[in-house]
VOLUMFI-63981 format. One line per 8 residues: their letters; for each residue x, y, z of N, C-alpha, C, CB. Coordinates in steps of 0.1 Angstrom, whole numbers. Glycine has a CB too. Layout:
BEGIN
a = X:Y:Z:X:Y:Z:X:Y:Z:X:Y:Z  ...
END
This chain:
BEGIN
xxxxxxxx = 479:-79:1054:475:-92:1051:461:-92:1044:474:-101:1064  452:-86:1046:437:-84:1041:437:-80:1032:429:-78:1047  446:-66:1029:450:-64:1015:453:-74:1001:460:-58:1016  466:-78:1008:468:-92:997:461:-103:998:481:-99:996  454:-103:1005:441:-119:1006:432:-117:995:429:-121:1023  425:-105:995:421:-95:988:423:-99:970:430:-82:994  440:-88:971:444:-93:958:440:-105:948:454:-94:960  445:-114:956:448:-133:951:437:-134:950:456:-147:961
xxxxxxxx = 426:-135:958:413:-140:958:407:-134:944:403:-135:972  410:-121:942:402:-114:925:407:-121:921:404:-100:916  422:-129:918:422:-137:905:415:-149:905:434:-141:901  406:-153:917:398:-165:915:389:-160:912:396:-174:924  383:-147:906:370:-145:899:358:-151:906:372:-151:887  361:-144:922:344:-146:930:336:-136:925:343:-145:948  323:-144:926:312:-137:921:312:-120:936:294:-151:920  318:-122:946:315:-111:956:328:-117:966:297:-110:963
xxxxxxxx = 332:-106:973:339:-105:983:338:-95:996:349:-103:978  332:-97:1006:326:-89:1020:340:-84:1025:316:-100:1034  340:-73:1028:349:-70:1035:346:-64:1051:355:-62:1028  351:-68:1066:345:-65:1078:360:-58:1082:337:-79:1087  363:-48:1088:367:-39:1092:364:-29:1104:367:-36:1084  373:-26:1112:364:-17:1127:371:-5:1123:369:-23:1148  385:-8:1114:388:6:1111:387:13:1099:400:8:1112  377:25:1103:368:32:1089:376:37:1079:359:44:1091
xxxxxxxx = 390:40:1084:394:47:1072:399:37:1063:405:58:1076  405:28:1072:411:20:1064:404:11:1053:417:13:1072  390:11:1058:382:4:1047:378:9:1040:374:-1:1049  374:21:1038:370:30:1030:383:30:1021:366:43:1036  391:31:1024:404:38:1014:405:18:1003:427:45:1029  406:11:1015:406:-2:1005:391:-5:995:408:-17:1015  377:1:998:368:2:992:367:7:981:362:5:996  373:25:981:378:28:970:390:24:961:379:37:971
xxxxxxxx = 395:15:965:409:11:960:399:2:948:422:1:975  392:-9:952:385:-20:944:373:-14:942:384:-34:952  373:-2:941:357:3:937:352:-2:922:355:21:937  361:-2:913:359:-7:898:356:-20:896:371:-4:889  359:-29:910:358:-42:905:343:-46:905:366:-52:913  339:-44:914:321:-39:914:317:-53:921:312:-37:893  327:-61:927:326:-72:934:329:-71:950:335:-82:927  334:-60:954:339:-59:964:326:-50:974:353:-54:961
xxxxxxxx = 325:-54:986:315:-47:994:321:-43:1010:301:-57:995  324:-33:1013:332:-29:1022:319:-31:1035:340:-11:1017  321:-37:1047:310:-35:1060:321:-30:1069:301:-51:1068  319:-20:1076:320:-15:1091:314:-24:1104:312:0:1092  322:-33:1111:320:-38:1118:327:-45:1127:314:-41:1115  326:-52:1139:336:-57:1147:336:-69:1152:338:-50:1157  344:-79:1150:339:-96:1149:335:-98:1171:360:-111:1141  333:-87:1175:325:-86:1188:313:-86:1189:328:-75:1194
xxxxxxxx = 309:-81:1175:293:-81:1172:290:-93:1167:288:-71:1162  283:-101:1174:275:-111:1166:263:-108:1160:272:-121:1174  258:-99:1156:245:-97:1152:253:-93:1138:234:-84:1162  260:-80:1133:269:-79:1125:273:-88:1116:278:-77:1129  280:-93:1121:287:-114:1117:276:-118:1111:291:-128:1132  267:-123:1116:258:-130:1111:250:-122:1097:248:-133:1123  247:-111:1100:246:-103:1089:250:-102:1078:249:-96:1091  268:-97:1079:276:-104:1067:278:-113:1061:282:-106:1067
xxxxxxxx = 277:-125:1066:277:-141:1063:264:-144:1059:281:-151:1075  257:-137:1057:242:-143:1051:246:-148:1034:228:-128:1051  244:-162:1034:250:-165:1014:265:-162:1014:242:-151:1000  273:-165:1023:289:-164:1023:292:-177:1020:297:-159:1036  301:-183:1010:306:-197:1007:315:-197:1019:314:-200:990  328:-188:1020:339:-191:1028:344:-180:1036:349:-195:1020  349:-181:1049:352:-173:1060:366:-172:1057:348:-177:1074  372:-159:1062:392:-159:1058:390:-149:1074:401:-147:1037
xxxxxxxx = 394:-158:1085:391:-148:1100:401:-145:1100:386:-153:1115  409:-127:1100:428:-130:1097:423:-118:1112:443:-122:1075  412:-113:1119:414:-103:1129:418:-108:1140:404:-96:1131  424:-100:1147:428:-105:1163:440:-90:1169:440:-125:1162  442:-90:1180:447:-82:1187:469:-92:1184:435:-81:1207  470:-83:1179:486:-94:1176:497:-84:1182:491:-98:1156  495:-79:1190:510:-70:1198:512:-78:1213:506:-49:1203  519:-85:1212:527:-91:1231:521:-83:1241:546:-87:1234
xxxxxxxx = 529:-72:1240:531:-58:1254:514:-53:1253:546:-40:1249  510:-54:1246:500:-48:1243:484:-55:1252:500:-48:1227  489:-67:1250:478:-75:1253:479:-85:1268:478:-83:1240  496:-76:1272:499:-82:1281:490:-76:1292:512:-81:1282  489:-60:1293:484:-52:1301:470:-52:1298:490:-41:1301  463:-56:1288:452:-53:1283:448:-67:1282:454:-45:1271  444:-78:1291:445:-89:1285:427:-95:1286:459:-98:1292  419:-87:1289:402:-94:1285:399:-83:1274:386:-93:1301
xxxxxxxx = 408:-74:1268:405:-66:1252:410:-80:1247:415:-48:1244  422:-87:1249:426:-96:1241:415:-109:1243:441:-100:1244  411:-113:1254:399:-118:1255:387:-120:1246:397:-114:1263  384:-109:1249:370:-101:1236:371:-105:1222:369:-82:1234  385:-100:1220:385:-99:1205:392:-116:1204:397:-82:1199  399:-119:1205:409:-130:1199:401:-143:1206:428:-127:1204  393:-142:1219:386:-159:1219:370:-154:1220:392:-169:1237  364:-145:1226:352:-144:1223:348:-139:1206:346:-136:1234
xxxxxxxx = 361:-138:1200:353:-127:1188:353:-142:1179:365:-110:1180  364:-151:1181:365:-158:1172:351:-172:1174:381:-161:1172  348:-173:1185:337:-180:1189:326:-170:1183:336:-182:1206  324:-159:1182:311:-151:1173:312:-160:1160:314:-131:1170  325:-158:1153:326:-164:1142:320:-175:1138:336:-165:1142  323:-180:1144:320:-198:1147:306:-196:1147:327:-206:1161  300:-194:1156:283:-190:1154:273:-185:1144:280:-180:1160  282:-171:1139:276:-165:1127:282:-179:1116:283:-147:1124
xxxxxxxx = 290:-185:1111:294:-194:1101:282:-206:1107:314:-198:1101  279:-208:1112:272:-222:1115:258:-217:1113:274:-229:1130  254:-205:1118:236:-202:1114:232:-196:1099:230:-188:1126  245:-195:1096:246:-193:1079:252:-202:1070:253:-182:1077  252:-214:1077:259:-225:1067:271:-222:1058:250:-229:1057  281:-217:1061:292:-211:1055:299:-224:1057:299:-197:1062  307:-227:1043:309:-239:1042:325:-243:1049:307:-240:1027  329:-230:1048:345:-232:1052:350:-219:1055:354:-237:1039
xxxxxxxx = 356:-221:1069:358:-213:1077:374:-215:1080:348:-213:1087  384:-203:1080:398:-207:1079:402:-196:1087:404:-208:1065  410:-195:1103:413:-192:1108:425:-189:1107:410:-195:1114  432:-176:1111:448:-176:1108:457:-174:1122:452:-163:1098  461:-182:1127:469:-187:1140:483:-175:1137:475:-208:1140  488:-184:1148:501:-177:1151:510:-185:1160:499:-164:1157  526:-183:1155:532:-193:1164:536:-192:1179:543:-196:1158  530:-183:1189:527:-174:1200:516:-189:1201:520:-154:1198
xxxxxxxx = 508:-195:1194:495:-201:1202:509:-216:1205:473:-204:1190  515:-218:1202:524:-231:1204:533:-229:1221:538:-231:1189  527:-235:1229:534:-234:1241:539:-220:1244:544:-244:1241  523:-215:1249:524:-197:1245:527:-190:1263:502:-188:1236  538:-179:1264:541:-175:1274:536:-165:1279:550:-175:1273  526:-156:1267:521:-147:1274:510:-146:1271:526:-138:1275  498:-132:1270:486:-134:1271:482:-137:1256:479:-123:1278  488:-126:1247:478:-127:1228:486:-145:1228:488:-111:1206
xxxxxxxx = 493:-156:1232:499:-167:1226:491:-173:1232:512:-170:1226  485:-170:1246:475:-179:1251:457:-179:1247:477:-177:1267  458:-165:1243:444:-160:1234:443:-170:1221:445:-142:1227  455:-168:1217:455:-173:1199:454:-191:1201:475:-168:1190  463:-192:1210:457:-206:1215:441:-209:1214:460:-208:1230  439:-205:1227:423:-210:1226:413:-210:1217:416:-205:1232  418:-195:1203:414:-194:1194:410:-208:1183:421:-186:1192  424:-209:1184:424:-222:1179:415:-236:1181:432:-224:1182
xxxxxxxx = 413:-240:1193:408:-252:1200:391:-248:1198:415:-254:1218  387:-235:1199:377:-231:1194:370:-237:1184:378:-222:1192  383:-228:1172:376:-235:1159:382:-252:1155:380:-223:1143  391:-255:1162:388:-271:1161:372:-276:1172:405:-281:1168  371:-273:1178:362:-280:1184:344:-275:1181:366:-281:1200  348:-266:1169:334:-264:1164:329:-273:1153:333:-250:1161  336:-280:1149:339:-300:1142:327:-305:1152:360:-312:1148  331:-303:1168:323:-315:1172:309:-308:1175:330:-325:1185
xxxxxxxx = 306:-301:1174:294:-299:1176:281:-292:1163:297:-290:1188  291:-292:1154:286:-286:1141:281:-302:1139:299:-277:1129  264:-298:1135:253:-310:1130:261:-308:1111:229:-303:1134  260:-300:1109:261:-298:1091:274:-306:1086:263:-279:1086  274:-317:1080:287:-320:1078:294:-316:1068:289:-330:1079  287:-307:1055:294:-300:1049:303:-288:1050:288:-298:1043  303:-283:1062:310:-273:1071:324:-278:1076:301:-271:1083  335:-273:1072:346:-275:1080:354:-258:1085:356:-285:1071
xxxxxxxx = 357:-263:1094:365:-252:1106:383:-256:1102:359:-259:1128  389:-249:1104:406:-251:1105:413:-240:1108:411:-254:1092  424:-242:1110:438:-230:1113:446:-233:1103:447:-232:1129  449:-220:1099:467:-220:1096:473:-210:1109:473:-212:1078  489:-221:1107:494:-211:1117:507:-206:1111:498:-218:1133  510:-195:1111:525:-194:1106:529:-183:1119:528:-188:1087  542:-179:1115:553:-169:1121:552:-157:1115:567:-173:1119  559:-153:1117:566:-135:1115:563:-133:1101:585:-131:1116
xxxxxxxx = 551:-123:1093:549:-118:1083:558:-104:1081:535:-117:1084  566:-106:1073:576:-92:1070:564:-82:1060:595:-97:1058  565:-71:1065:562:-58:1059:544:-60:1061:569:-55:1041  541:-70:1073:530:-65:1076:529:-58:1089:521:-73:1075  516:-52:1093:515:-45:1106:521:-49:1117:502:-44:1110  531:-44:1126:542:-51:1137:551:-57:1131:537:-61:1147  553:-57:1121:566:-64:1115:579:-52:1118:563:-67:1095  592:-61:1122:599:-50:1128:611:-46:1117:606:-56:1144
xxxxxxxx = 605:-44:1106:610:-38:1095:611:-24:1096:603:-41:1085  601:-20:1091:596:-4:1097:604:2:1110:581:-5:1102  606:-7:1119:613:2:1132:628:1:1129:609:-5:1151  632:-8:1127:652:-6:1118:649:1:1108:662:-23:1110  640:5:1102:642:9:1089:642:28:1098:627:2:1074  639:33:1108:638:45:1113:645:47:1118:629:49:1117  655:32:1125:663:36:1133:675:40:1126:664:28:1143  676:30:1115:685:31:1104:687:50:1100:676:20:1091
xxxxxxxx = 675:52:1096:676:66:1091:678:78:1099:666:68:1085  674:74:1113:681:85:1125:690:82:1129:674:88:1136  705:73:1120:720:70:1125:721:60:1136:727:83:1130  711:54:1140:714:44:1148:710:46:1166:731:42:1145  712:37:1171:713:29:1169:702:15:1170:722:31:1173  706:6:1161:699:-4:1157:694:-11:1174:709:-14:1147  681:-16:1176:683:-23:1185:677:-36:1182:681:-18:1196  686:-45:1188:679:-60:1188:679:-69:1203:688:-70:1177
xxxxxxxx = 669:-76:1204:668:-83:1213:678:-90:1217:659:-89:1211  682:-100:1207:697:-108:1215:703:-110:1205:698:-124:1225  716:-118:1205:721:-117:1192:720:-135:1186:740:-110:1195  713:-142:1195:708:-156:1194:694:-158:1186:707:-160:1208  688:-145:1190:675:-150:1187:667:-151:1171:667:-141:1194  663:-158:1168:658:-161:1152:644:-163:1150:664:-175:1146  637:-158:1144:626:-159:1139:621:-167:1127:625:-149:1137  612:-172:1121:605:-179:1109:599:-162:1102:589:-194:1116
xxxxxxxx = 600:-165:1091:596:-154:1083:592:-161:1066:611:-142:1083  582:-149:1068:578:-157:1054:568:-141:1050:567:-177:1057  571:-136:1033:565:-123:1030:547:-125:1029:573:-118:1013  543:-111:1032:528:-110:1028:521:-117:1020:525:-99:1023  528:-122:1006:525:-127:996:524:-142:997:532:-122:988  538:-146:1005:535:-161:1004:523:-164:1018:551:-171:1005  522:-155:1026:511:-157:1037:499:-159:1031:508:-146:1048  494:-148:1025:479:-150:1016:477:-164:1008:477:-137:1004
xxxxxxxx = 489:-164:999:488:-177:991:482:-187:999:502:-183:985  492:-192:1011:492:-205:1018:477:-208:1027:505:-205:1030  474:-192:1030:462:-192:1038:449:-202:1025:458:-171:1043  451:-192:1013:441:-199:1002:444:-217:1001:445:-190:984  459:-218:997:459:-237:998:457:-239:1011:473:-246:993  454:-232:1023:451:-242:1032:433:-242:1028:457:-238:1050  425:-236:1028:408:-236:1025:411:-248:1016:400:-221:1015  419:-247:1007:412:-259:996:423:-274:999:414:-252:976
xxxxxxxx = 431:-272:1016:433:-286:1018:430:-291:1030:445:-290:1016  421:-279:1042:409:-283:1044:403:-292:1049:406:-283:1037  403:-302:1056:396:-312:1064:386:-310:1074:406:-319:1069  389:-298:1081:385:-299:1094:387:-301:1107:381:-305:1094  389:-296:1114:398:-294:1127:410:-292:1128:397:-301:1135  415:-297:1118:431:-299:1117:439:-285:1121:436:-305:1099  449:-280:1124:460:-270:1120:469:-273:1113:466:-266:1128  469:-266:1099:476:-261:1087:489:-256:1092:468:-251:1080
xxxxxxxx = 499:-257:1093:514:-251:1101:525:-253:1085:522:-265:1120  521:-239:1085:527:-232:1070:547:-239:1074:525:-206:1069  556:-244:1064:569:-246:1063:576:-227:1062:572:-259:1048  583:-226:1068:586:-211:1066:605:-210:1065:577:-200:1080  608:-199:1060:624:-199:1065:624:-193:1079:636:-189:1054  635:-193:1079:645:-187:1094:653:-180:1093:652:-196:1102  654:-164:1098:667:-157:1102:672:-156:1114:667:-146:1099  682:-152:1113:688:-141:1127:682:-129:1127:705:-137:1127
xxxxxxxx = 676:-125:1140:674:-109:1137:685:-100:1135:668:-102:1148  694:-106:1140:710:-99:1140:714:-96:1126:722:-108:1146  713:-112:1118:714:-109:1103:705:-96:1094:711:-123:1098  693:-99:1102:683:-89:1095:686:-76:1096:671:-89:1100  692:-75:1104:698:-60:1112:705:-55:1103:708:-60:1125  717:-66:1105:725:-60:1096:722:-58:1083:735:-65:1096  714:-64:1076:717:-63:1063:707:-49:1056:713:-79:1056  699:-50:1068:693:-36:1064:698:-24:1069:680:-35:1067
xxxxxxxx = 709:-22:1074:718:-12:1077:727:-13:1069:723:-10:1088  729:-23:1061:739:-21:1047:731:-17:1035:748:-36:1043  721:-21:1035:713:-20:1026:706:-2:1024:703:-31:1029  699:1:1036:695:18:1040:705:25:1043:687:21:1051  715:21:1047:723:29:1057:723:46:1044:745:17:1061  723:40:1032:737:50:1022:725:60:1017:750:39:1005  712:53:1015:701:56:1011:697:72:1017:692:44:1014  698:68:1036:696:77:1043:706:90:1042:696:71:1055
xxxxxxxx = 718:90:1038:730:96:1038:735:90:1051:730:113:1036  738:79:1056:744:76:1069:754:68:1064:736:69:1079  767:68:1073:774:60:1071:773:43:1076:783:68:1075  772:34:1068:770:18:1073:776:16:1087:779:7:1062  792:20:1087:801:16:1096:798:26:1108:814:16:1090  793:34:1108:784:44:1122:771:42:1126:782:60:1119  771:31:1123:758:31:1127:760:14:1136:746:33:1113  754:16:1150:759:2:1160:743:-3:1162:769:7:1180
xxxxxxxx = 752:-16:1163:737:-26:1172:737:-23:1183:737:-43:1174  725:-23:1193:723:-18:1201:713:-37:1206:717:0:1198  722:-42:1222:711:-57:1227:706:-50:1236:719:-73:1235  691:-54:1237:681:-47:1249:678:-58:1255:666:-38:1245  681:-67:1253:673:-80:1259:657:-83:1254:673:-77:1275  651:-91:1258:640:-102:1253:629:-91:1265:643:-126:1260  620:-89:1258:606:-83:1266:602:-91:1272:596:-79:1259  594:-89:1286:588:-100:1294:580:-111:1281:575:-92:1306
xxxxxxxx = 577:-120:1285:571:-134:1278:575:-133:1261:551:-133:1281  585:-129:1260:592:-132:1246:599:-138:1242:596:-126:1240  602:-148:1236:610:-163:1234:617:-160:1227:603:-176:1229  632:-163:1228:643:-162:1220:641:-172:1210:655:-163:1227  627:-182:1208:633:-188:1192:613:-188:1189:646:-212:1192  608:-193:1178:598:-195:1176:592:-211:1178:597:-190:1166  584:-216:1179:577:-227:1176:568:-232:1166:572:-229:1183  565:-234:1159:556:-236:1149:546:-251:1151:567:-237:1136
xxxxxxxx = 555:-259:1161:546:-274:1165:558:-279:1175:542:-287:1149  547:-279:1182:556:-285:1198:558:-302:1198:544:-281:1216  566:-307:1209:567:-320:1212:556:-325:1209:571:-323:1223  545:-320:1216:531:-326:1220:524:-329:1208:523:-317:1229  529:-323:1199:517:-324:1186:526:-336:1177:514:-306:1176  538:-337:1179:545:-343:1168:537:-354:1162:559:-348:1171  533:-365:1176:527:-379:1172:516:-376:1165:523:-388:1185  511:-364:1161:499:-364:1156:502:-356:1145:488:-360:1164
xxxxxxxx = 508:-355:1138:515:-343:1129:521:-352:1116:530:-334:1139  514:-346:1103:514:-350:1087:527:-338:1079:495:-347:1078  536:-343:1071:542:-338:1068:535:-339:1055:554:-341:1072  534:-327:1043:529:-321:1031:537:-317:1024:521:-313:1032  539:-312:1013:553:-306:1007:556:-295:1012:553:-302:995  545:-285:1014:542:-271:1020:543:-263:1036:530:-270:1017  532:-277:1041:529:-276:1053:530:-294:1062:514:-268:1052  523:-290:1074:527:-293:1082:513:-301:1086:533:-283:1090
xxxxxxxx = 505:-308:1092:495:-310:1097:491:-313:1107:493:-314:1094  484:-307:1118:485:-314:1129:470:-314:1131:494:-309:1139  466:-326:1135:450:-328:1135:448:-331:1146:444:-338:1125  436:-330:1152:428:-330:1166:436:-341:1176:410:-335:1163  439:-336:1189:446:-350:1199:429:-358:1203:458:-341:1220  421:-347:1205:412:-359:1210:401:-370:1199:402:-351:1221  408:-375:1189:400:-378:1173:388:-385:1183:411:-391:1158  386:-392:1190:373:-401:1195:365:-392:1198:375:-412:1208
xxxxxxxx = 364:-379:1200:352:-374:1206:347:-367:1192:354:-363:1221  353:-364:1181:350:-365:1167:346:-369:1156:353:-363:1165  336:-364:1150:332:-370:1141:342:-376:1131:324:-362:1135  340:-387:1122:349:-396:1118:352:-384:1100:342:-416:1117  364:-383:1105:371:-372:1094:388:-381:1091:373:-350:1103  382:-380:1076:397:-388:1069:405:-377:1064:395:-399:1055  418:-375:1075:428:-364:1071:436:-372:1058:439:-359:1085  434:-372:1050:444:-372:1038:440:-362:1029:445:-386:1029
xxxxxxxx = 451:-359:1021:457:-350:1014:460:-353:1001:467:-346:1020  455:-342:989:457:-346:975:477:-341:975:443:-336:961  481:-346:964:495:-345:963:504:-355:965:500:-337:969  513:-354:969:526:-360:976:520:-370:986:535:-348:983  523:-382:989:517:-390:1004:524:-380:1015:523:-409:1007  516:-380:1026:522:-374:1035:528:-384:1046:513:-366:1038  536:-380:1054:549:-392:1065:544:-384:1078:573:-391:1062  549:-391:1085:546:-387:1099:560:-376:1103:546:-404:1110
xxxxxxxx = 557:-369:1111:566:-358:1117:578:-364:1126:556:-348:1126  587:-360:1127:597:-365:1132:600:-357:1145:607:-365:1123  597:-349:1145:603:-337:1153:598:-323:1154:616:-335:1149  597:-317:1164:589:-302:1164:593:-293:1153:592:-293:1178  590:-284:1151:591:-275:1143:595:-263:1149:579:-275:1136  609:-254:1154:613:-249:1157:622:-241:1154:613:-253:1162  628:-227:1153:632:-222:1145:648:-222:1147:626:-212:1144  652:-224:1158:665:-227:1164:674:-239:1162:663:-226:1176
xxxxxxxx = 662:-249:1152:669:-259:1150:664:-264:1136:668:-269:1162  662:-253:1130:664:-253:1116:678:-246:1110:652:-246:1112  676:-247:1099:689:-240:1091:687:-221:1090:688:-247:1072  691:-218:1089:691:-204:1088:694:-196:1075:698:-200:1098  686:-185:1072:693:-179:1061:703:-171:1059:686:-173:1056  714:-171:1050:725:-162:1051:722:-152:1044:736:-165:1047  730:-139:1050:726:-125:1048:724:-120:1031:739:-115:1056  730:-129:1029:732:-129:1012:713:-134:1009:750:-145:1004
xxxxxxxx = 709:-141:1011:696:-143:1009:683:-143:1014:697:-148:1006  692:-128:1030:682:-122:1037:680:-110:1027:686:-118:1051  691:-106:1021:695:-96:1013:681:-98:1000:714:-98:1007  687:-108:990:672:-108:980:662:-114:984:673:-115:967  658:-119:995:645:-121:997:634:-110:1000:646:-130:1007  643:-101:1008:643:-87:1009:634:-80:996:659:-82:1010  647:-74:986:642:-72:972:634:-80:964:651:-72:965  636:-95:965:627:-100:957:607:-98:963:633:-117:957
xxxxxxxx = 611:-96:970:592:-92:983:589:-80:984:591:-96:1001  600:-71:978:593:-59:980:590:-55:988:585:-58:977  604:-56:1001:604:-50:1014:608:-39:1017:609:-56:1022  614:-33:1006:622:-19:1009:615:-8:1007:635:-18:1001  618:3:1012:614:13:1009:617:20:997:618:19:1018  607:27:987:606:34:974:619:34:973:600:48:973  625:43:982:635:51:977:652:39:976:637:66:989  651:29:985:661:19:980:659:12:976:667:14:986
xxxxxxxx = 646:7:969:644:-4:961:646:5:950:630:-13:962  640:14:945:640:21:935:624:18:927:653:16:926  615:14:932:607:16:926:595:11:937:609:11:912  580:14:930:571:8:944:565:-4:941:559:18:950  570:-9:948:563:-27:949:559:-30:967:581:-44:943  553:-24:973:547:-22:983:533:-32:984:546:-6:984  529:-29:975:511:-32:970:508:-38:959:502:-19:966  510:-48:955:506:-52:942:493:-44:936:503:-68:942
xxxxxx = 487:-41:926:476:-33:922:469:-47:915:479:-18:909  455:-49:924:447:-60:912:442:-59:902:439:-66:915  439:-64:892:431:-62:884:418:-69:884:437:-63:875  405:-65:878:394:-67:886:387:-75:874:387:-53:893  378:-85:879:370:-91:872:365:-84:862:361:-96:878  361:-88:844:355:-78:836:340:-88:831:369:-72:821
END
């Protein structure tokens, strides 16, 4: 994700772009990646550090917070690392952006914080209510705070591409959770985009709830065992689905905006809006939106009662994003390469 945030942002031709990172190699290798652009400044640091934060953000126009601990199981057992990092780190945030006047600060949610069952959905939650309620106490009123939230990013980190794509190539077999369960999905590319139009639509406390499609994981399954199967030398038809069932606190469908938010929820062309339940204890902020008028929400936002994509355009959405591997796409579109301010 940071990668392509990255990307898109060079073509807006910022005079500089900070980069904060805990993992050295990885920043180094993206440092040298944009070393020519001569805009880019790689920091080693951990949004745990508030001394750091503040550091960085010294003369920062805009915050893009995309860090957090994002594995279920992970954070299930581990759950004050998820603590640290995903509600105290993001409160650092909020601190360092306000003693440095950073004008706009844009948090990236997740649909785990929507009536969340386990610990990272209850982290990501609070995350949230954080940077909405740093609205009410922020004196500066040129300062706004916000979320986007979206779903399942394909072919980023934990995306369960990569694990069919190995199981695929060691003959099988495939496993999936249920044969019910559906996800919202939406590629690397259109995540970064939406994250940038949400900064520039922006209000202030609100949550940004990106419109996304919907698969079957089943469909996904399959189509990437039709798709790799031949690549690997495996046969399509030898290779089985394999149901393991739903991992503790893992929801057979997604949410994107619960009952609870509907009454308060703007429909956009793109997105979704859902602005603060408690507006009276807030400073007076006029949520409208340039574009299209926006209507009131009808109904939650859920993936099980949306339409779904068929395999036929799980298939090119696939190719068209640049999800496959070198060798079955036939060429590498993994990474877009930017080109750098001259």
């Amino acid at each position: 994700m940071g990668q392509e945030l990255v990307r898109q942002l060079l073509g807006l031709w910022p005079a500089e772009i900070r980069l904060l990172d805990n993992n050295e190699s990885e920043l180094f290798l993206m440092g040298e990646h944009y070393r020519s652009c001569g805009n880019i400044t790689p920091y080693l640091g951990d949004i745990r550090d508030l001394q750091k934060l503040s550091m960085v953000m010294h003369g920062v126009d805009m915050v893009f917070h995309c860090a957090a601990f994002k594995h279920v199981y992970i954070s299930e057992y581990n759950p004050f690392d998820a603590v640290q990092t995903n509600i105290l780190g993001v409160q650092n945030v909020i601190q360092a952006a306000i003693s440095n006047n950073v004008k706009k600060i844009i948090f990236t949610s997740s649909d785990k914080a929507v009536n969340p069952t386990n610990v990272m959905g209850t982290s990501k939650l609070m995350g949230e209510r954080l940077i909405t309620a740093a609205n009410i106490v922020n004196h500066n009123s040129t300062q706004r705070f916000s979320s986007v939230r979206f779903g399942n990013v394909l072919g980023s980190r934990g995306s369960v591409l990569p694990i069919f794509q190995e199981q695929i190539k060691a003959g099988g077999p495939v496993t999936v959770t249920d044969k019910a369960m559906t996800r919202f999905i939406m590629s690397i590319e259109q995540a970064a985009r939406l994250i940038l139009e949400g900064a520039v639509l922006s209000r202030g406390g609100e949550v940004l709830v990106t419109k996304m499609q919907v698969i079957a994981i089943l469909d996904l399954a399959e189509v990437m065992i039709e798709l790799l199967a031949g690549v690997y030398g495996q046969d399509p038809a030898r290779i089985t689905v394999e149901f393991i069932g739903a991992k503790p606190g893992e929801k057979m469908y997604e949410e994107l905006m619960s009952a609870e938010e509907v009454p308060r929820s703007l429909e956009l062309q793109d997105m979704f809006v859902v602005v603060p339940a408690f507006r009276g204890i807030y400073r007076a902020i006029e949520y409208t939106y340039p574009g299209d008028p926006s209507k009131q929400v009808e109904r939650p936002y859920i993936s099980h009662q949306e339409p779904k994509m068929s395999k036929e355009a799980i298939k090119n959405f696939l190719i068209q994003h640049h999800l496959l591997p070198e060798e079955a796409a036939g060429k590498h579109t993994s990474l877009q390469v930017a080109s750098c301010a001259s």
